[in-house]
N, C-alpha and C positions, 0 to 999 in steps of 0.2 A: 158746315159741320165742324169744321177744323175751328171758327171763330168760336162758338160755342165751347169746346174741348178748351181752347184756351179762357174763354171767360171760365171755366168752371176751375180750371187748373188756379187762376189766381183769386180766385175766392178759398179755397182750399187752404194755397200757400199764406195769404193773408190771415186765414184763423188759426194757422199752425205759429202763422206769429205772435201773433197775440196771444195764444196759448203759452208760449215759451217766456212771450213777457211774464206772462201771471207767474208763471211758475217760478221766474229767477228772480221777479220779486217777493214771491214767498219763500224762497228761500233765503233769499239777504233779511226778510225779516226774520226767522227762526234763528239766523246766526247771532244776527243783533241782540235777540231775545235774548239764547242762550251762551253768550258773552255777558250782557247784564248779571243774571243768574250767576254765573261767575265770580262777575264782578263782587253782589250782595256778597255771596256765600264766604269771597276772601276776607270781605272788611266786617262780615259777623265774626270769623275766626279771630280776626286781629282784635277784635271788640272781647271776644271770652278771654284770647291769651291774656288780654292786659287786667280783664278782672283777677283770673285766676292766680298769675303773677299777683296783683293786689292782695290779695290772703294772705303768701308768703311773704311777702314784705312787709305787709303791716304786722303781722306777725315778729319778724326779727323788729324789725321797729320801737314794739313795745318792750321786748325781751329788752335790746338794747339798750330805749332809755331808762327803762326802770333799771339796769346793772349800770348806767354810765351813771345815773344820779343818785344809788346808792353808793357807789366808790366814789362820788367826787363829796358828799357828807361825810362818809366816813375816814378817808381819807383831808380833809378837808382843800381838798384843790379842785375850786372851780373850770377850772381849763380842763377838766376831764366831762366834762359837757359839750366842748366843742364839735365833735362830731356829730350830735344833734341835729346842729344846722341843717349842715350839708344831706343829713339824711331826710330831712325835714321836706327840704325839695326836691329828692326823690320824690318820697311817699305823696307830697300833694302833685306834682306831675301825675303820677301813674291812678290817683283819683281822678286827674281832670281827666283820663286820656280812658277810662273804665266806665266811670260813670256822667262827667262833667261835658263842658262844650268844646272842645278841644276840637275832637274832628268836625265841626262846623265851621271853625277858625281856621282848622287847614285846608277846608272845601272853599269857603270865603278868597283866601291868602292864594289859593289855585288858580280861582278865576279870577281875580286880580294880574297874577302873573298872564295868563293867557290870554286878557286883552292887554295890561299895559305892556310886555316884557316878549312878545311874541318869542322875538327874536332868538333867546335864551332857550327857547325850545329845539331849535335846531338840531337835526342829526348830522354826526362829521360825514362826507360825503354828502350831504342828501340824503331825500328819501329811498331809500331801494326799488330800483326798478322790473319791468320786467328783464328789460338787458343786460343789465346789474348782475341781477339772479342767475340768469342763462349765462353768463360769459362764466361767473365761479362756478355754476355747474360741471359747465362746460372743461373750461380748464382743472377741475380735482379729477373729474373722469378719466381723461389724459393723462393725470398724472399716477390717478389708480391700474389704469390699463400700463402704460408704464412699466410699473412696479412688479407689474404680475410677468 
């Protein structure tokens, strides 16, 4: 009887594990997921800020050079054009980075780093651990109990 009790006991515990597996791997997947999601949702916003930056810039832009190359004819001093340039690479910067291939190049340049350049990756200390964690827990508690 008792052997019985026991085989039934770990068939039980055995589907209770497997169960728990399922379950903590659907939720490492939903985190994944919703990290990605994240992810999208930051680099769409970085994607609009630099459009909509783009408007106002191209905007002064043109203000710009249409008054710097009015004053440098009328005036007749070409050196009053110079700040063109400089502004010149702004405004195509912040095209490549709105509408161009820019963030391909720094996706590209990323995983380049991350295999050739591992290293450079490094956190000072290391990665954070569990003991890491628990020891500053541990010691700010201390110190908030402390205080009080």
């Amino acid at each position: 009887m008792g052997f019985l009790l026991s085989k039934s006991m770990d068939a039980n515990f055995k589907k209770q594990q497997e169960f728990m597996l399922h379950n903590s791997r659907l939720q490492m997947e939903r985190q994944m997921m919703m990290q990605n999601q994240m992810r999208e949702r930051q680099m769409a916003m970085q994607i609009a800020w630099s459009r909509e930056f783009l408007k106002y810039f191209g905007t002064f832009f043109m203000v710009a050079s249409v008054g710097l190359t009015v004053g440098a004819v009328k005036r007749k001093k070409p050196a009053m054009l110079a700040p063109i340039l400089p502004l010149s690479f702004i405004l195509t910067y912040q095209m490549d980075s709105a509408y161009g291939t820019l963030i391909h190049r720094i996706r590209g340049e990323a995983e380049n780093i991350m295999v050739t350049e591992l290293d450079r990756l490094d956190l000072p200390h290391g990665a954070p651990t569990f003991e890491s964690i628990e020891k500053a827990r541990r010691a700010k508690s201390s110190i908030a109990f402390l205080e009080k």
